[in-house]
Backbone as XML, in Angstrom:
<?xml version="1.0"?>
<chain id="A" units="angstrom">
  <residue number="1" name="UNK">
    <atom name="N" x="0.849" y="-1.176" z="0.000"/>
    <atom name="CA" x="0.000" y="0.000" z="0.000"/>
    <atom name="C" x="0.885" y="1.225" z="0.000"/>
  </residue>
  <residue number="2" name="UNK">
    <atom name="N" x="0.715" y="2.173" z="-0.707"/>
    <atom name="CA" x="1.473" y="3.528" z="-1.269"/>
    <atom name="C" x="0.425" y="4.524" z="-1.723"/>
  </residue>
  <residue number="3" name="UNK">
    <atom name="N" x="-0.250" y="5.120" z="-1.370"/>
    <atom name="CA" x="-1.089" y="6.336" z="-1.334"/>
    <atom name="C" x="-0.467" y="7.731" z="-1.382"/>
  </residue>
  <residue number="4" name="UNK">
    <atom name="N" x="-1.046" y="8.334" z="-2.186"/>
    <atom name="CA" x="-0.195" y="9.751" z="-1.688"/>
    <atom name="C" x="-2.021" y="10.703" z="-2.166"/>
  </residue>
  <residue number="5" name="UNK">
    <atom name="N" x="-1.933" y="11.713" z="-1.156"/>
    <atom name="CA" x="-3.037" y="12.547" z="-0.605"/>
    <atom name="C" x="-3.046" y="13.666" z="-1.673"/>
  </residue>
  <residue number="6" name="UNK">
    <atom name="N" x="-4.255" y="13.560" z="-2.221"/>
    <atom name="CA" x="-4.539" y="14.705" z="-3.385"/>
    <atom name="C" x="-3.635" y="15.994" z="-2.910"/>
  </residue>
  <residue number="7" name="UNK">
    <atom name="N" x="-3.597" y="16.934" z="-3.816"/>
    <atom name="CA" x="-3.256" y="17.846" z="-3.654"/>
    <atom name="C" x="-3.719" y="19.156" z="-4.428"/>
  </residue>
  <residue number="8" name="UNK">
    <atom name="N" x="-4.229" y="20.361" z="-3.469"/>
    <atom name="CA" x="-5.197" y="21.264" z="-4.345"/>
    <atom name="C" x="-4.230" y="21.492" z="-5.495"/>
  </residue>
  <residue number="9" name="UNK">
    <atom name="N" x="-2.850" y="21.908" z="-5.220"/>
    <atom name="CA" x="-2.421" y="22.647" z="-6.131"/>
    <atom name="C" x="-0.943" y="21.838" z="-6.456"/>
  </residue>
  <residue number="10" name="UNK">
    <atom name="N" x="0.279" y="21.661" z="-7.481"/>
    <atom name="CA" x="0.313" y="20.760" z="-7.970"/>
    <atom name="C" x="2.222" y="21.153" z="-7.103"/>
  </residue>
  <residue number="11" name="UNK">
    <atom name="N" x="2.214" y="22.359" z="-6.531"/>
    <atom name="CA" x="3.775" y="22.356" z="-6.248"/>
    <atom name="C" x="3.390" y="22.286" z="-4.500"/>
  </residue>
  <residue number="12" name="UNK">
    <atom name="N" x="2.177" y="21.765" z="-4.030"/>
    <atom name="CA" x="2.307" y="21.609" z="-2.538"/>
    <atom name="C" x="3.024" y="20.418" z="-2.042"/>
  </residue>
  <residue number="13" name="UNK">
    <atom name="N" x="3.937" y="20.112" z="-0.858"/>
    <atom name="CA" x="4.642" y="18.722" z="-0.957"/>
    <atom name="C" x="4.148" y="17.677" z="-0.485"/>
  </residue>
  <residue number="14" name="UNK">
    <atom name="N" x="4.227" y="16.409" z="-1.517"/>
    <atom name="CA" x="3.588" y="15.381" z="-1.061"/>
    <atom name="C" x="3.008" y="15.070" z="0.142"/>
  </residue>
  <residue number="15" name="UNK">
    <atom name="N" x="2.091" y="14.104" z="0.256"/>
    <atom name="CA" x="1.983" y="13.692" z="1.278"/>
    <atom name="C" x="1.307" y="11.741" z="1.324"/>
  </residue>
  <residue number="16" name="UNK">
    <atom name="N" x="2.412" y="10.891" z="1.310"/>
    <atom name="CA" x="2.090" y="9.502" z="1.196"/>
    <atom name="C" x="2.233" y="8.603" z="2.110"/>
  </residue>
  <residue number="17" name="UNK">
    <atom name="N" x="1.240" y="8.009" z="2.715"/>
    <atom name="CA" x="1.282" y="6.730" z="3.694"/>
    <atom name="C" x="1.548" y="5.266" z="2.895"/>
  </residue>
  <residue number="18" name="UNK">
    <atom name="N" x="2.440" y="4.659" z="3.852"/>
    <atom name="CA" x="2.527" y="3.054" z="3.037"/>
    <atom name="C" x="2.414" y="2.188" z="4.214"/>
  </residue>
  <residue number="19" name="UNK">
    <atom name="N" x="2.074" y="0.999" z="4.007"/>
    <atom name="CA" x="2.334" y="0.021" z="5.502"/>
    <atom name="C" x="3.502" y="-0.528" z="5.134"/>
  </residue>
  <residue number="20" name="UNK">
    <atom name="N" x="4.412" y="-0.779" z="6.464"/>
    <atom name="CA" x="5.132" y="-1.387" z="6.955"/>
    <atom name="C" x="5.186" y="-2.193" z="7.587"/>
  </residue>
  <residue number="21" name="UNK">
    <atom name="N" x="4.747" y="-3.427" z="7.266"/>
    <atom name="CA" x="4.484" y="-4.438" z="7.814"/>
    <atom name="C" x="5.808" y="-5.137" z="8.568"/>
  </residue>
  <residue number="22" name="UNK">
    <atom name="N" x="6.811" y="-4.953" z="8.535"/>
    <atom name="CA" x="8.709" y="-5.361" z="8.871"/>
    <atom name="C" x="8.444" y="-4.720" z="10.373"/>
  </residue>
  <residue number="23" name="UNK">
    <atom name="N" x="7.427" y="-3.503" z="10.272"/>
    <atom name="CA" x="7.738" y="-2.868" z="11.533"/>
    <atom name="C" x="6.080" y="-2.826" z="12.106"/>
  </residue>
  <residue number="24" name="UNK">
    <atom name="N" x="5.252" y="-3.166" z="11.732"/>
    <atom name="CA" x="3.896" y="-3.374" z="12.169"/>
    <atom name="C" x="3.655" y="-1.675" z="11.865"/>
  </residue>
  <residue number="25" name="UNK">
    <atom name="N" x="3.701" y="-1.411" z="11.175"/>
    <atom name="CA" x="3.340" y="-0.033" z="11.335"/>
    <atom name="C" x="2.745" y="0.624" z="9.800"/>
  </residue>
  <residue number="26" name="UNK">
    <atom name="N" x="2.158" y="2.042" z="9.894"/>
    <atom name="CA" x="1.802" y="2.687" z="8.746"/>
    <atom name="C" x="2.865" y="3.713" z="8.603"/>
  </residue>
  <residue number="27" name="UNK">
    <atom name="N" x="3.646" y="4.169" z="7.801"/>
    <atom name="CA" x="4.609" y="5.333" z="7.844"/>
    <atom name="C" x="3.917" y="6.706" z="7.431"/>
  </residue>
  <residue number="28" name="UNK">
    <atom name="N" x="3.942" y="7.855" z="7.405"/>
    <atom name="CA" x="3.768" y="9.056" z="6.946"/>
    <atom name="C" x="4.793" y="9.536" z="6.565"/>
  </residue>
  <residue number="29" name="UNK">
    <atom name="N" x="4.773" y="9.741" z="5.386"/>
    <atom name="CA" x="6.114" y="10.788" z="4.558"/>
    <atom name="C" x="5.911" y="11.961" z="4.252"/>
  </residue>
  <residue number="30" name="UNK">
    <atom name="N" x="6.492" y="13.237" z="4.236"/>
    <atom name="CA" x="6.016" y="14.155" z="3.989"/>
    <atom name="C" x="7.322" y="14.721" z="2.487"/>
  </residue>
  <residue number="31" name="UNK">
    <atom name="N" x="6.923" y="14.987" z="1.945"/>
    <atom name="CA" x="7.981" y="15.315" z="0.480"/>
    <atom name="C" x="9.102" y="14.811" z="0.863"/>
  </residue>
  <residue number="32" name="UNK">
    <atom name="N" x="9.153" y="13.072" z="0.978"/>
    <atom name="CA" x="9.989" y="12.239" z="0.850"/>
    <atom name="C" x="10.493" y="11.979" z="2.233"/>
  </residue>
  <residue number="33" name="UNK">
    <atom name="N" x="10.038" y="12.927" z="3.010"/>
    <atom name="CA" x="11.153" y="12.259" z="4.575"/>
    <atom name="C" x="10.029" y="12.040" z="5.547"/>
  </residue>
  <residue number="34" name="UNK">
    <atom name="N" x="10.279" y="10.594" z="6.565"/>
    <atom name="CA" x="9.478" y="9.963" z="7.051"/>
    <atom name="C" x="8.999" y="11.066" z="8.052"/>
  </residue>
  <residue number="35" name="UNK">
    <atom name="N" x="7.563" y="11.232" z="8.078"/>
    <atom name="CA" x="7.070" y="12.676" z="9.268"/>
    <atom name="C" x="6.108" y="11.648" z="10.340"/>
  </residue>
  <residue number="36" name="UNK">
    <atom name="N" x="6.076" y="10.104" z="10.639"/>
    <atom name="CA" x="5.492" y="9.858" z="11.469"/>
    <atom name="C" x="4.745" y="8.353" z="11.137"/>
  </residue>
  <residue number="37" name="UNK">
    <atom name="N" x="4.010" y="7.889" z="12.288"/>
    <atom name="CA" x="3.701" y="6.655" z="11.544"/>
    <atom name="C" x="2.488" y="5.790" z="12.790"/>
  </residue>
  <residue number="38" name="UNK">
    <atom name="N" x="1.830" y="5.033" z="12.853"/>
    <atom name="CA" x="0.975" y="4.539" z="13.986"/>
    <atom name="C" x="1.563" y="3.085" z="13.606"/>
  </residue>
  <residue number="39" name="UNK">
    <atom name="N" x="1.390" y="2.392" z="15.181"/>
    <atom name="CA" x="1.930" y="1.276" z="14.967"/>
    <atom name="C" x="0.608" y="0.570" z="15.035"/>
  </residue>
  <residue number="40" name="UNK">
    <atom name="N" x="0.452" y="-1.135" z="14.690"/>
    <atom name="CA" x="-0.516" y="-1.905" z="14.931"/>
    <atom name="C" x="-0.051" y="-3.310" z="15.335"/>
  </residue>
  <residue number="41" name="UNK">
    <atom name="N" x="-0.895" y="-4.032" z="16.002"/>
    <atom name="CA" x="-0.716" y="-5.203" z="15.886"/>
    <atom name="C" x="-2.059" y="-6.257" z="15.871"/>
  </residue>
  <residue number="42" name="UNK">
    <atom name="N" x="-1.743" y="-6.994" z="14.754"/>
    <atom name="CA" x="-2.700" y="-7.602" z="14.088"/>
    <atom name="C" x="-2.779" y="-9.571" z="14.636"/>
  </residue>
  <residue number="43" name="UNK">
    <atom name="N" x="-4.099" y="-9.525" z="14.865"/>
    <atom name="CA" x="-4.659" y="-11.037" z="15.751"/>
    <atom name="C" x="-6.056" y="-11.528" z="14.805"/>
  </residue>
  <residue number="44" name="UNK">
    <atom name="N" x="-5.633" y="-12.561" z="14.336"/>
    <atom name="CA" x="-6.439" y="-12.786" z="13.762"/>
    <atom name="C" x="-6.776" y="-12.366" z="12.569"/>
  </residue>
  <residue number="45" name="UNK">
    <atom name="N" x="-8.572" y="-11.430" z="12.346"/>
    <atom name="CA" x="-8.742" y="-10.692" z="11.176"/>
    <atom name="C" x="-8.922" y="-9.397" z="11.681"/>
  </residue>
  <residue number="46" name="UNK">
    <atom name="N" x="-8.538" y="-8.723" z="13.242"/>
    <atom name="CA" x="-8.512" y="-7.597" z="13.593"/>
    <atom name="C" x="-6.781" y="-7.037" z="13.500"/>
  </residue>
  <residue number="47" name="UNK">
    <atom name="N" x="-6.622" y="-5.709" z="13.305"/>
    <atom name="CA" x="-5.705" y="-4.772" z="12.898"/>
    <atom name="C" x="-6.147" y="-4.108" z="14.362"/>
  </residue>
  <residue number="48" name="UNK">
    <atom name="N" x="-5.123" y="-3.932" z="15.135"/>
    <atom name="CA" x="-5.424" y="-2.867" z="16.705"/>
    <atom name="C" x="-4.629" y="-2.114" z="16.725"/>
  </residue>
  <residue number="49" name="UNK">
    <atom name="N" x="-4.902" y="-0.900" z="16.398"/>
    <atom name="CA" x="-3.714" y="0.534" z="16.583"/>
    <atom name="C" x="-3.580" y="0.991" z="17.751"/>
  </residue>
  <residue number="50" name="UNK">
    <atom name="N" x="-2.437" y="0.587" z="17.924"/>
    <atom name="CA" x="-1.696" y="0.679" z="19.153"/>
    <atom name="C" x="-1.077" y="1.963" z="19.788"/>
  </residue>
  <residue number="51" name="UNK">
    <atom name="N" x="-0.593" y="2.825" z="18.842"/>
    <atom name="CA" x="0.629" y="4.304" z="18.562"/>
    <atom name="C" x="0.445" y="4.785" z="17.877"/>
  </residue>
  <residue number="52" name="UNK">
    <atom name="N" x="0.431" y="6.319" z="17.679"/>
    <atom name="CA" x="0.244" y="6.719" z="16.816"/>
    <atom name="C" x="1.932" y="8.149" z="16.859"/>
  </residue>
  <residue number="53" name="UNK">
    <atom name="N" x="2.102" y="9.122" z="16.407"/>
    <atom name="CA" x="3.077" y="9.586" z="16.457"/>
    <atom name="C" x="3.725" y="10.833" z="15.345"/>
  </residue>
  <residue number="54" name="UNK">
    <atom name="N" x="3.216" y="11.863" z="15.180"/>
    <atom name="CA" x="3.734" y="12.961" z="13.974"/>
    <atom name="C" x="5.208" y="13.508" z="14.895"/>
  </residue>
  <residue number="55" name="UNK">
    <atom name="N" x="6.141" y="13.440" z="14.255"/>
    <atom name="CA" x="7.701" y="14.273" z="14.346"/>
    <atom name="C" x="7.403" y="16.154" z="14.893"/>
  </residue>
  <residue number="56" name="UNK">
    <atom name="N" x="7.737" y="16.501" z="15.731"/>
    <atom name="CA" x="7.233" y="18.087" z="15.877"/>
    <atom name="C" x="7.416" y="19.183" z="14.684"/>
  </residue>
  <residue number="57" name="UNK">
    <atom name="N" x="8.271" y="18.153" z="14.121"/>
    <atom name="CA" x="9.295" y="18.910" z="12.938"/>
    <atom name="C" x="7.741" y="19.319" z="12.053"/>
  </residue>
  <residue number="58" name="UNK">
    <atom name="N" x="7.122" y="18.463" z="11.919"/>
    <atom name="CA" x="6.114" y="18.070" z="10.754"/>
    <atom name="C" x="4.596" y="18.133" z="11.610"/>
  </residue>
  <residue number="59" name="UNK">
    <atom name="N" x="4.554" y="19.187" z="12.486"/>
    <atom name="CA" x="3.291" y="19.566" z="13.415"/>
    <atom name="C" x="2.659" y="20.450" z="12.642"/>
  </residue>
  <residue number="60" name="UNK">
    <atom name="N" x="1.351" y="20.313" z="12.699"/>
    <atom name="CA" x="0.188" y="20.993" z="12.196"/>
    <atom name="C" x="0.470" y="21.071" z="10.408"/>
  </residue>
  <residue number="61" name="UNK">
    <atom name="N" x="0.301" y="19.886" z="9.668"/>
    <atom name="CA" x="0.614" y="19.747" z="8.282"/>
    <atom name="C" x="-0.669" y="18.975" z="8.018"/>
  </residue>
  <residue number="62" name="UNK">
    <atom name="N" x="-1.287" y="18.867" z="9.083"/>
    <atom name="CA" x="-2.555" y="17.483" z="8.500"/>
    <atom name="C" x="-2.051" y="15.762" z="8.445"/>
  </residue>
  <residue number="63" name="UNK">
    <atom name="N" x="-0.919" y="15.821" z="8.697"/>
    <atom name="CA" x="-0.783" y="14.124" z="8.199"/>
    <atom name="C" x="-0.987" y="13.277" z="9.492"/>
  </residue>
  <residue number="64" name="UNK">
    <atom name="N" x="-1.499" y="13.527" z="10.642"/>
    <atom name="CA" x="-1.584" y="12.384" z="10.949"/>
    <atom name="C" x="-3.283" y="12.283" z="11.169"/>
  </residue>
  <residue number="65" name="UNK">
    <atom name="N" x="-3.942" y="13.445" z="10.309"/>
    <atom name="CA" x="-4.933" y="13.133" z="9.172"/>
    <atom name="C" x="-5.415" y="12.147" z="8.172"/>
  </residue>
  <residue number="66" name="UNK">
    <atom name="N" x="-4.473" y="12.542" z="7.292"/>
    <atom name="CA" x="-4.203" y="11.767" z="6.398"/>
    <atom name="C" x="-3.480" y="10.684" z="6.670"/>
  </residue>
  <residue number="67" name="UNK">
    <atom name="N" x="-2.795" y="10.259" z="7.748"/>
    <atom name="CA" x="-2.286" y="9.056" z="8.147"/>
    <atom name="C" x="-3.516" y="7.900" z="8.557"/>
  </residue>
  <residue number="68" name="UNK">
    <atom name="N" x="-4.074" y="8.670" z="9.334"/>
    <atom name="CA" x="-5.342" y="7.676" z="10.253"/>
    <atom name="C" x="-6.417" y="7.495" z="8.691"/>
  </residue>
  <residue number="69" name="UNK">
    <atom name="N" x="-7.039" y="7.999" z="7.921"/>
    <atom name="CA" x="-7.887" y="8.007" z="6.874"/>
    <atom name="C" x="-6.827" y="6.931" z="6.187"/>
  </residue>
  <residue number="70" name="UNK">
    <atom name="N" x="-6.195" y="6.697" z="5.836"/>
    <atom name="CA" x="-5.740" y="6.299" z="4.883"/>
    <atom name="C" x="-4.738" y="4.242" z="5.551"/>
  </residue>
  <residue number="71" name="UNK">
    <atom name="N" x="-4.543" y="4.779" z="6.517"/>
    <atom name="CA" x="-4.402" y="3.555" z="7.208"/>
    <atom name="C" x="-5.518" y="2.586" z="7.282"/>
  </residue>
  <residue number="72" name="UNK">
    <atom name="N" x="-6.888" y="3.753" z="8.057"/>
    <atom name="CA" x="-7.644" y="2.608" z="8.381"/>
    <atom name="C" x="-8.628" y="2.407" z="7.090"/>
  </residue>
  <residue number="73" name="UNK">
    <atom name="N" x="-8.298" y="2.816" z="5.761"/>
    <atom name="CA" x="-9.124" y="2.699" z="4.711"/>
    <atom name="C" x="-8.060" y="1.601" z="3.736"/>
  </residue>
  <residue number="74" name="UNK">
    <atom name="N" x="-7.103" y="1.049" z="4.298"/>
    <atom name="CA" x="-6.304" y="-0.181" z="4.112"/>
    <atom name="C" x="-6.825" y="-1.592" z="4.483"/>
  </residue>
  <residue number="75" name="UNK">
    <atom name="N" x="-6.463" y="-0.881" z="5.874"/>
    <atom name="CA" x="-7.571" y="-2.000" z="6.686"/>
    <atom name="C" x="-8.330" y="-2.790" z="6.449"/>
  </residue>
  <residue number="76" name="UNK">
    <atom name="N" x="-9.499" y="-1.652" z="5.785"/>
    <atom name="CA" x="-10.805" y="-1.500" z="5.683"/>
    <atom name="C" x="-10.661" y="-2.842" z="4.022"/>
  </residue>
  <residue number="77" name="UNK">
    <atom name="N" x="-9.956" y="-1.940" z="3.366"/>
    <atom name="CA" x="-9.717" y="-3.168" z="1.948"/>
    <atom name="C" x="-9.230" y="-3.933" z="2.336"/>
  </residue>
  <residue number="78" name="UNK">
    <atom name="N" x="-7.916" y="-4.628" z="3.168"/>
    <atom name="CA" x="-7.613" y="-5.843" z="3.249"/>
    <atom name="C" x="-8.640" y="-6.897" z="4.062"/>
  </residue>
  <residue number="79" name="UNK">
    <atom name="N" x="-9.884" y="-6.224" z="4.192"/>
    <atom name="CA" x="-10.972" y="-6.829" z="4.664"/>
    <atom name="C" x="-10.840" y="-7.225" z="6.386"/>
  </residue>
  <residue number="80" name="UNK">
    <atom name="N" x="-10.243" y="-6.261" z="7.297"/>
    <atom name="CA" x="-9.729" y="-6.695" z="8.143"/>
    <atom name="C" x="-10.774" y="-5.839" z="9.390"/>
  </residue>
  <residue number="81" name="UNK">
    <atom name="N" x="-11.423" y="-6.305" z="10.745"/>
    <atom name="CA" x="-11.762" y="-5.553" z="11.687"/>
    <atom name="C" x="-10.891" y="-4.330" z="12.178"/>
  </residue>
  <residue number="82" name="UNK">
    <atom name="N" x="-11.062" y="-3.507" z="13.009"/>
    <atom name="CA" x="-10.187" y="-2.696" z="13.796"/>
    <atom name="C" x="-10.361" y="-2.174" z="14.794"/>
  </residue>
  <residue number="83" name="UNK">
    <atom name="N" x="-9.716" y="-2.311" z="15.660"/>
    <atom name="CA" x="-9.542" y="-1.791" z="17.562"/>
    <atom name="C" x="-8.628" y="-0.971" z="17.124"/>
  </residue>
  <residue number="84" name="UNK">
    <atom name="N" x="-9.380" y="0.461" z="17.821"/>
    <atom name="CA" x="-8.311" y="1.268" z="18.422"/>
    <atom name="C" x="-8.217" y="1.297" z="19.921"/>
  </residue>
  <residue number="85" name="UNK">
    <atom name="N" x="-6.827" y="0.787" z="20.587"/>
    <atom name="CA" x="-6.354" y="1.146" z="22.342"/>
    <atom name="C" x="-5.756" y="2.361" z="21.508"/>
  </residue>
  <residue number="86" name="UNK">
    <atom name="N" x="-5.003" y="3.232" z="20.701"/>
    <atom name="CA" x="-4.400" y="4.522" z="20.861"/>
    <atom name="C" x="-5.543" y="5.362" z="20.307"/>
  </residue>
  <residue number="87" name="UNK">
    <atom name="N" x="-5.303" y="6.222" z="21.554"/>
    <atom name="CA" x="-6.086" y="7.313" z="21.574"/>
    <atom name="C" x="-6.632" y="8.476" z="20.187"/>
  </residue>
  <residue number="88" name="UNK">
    <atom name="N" x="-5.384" y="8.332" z="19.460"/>
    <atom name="CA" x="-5.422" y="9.438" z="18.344"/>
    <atom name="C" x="-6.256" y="8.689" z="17.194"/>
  </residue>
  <residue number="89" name="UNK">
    <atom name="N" x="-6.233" y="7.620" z="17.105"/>
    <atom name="CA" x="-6.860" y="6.674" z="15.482"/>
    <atom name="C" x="-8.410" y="7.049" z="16.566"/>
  </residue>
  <residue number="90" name="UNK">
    <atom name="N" x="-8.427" y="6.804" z="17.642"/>
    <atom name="CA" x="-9.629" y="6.087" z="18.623"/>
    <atom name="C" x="-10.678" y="7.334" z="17.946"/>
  </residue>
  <residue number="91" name="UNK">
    <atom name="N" x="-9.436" y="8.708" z="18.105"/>
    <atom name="CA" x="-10.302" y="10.356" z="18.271"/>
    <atom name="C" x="-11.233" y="10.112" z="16.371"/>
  </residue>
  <residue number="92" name="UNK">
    <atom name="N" x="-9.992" y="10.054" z="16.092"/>
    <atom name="CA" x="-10.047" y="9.845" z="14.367"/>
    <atom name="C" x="-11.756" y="9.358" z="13.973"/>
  </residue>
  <residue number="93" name="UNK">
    <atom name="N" x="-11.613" y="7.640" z="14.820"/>
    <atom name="CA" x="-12.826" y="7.119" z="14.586"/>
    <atom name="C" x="-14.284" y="7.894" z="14.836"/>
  </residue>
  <residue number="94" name="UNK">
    <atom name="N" x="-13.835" y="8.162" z="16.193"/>
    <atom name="CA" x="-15.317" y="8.356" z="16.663"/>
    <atom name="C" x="-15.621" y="9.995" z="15.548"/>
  </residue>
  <residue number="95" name="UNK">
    <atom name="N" x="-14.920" y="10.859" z="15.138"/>
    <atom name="CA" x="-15.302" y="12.045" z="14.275"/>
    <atom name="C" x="-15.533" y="11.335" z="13.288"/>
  </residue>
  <residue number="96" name="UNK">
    <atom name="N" x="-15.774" y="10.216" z="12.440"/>
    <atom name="CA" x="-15.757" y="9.321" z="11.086"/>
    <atom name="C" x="-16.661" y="8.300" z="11.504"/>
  </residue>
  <residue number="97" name="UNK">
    <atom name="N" x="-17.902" y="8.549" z="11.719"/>
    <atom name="CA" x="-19.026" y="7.125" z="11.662"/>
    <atom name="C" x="-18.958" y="6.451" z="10.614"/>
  </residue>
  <residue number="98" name="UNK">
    <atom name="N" x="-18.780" y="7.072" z="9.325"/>
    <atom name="CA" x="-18.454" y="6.102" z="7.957"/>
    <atom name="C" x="-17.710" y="4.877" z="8.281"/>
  </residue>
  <residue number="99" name="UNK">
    <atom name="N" x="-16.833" y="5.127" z="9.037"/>
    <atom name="CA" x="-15.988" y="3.759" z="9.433"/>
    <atom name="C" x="-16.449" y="2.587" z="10.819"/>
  </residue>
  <residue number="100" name="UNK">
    <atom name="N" x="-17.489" y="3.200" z="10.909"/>
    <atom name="CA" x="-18.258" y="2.602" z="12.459"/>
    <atom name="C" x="-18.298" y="1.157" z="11.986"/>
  </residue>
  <residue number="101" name="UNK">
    <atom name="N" x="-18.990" y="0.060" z="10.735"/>
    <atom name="CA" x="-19.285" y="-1.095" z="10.089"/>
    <atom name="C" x="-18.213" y="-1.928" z="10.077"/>
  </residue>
  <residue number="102" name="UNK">
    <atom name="N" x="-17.192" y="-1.296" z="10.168"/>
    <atom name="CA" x="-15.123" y="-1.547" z="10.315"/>
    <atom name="C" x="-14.604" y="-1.822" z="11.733"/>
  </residue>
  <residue number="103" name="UNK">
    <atom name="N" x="-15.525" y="-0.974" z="13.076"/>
    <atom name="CA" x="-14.650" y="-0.926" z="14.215"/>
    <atom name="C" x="-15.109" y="-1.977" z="15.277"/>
  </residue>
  <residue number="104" name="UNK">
    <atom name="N" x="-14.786" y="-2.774" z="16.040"/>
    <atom name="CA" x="-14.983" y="-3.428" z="16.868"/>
    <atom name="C" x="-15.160" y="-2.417" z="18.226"/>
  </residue>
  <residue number="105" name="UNK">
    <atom name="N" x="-16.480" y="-2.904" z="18.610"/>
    <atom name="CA" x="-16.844" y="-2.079" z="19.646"/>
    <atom name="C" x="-18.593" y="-0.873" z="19.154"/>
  </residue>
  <residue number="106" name="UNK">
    <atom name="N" x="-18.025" y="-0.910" z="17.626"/>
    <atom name="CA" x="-19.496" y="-0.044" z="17.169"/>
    <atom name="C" x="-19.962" y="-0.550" z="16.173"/>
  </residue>
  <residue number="107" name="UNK">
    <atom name="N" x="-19.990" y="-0.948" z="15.173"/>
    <atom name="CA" x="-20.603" y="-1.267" z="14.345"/>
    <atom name="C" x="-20.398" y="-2.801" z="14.232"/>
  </residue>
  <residue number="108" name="UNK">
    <atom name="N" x="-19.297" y="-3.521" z="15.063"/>
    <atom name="CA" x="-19.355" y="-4.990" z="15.385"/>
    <atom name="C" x="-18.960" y="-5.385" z="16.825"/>
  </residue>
  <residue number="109" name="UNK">
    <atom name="N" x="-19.599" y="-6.094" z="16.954"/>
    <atom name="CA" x="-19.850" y="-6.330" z="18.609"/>
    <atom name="C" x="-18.690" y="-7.106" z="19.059"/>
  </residue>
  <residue number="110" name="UNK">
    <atom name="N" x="-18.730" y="-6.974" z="19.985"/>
    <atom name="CA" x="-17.027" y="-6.912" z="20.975"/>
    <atom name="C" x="-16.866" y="-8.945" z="21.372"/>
  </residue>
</chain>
């Protein structure tokens, strides 16, 4: 998985999530240098985000925005449940009911 996040205008700098599965994790890149990443660990057919984490360097850019959307819309295609224990995917969810049918705990029973 290699995504990179529309962009209004065509010289703004990237912004692409990939999984890292070597490290259980989703990375965030920001015009090529790693700006952050949530970790998971996966049981079964559930994915549980564990960490989540933006660099200060790379504060207030939106990506761990676009990190959580785009992670758990991986997920979501590799056909997989999802627990969030970290707080930041957890915040993510509950502002995104679209993804409620995906989360263990709301839209599938515990």
């Amino acid at each position: 998985m290699s995504e990179t996040a529309p962009h209004p205008t065509s010289n703004e700098p990237e912004r692409r999530v990939a999984n890292n599965p070597a490290k259980n994790r989703y990375d965030v890149f920001y015009d090529g240098e790693l700006a952050g990443f949530t970790e998971y660990v996966e049981r079964d057919n559930d994915t549980d985000f564990v960490h989540t984490e933006i660099d200060d360097a790379f504060a207030g850019k939106g990506l761990g925005g676009v990190l959580a959307k785009q992670a758990i819309e991986d997920v979501i295609a590799r056909g997989r449940t999802i627990t969030a224990h970290c707080p930041f995917i957890r915040a993510f969810l509950d502002k995104h009911p679209e993804y409620d049918a995906h989360v263990v705990g709301k839209g599938i029973p515990r």
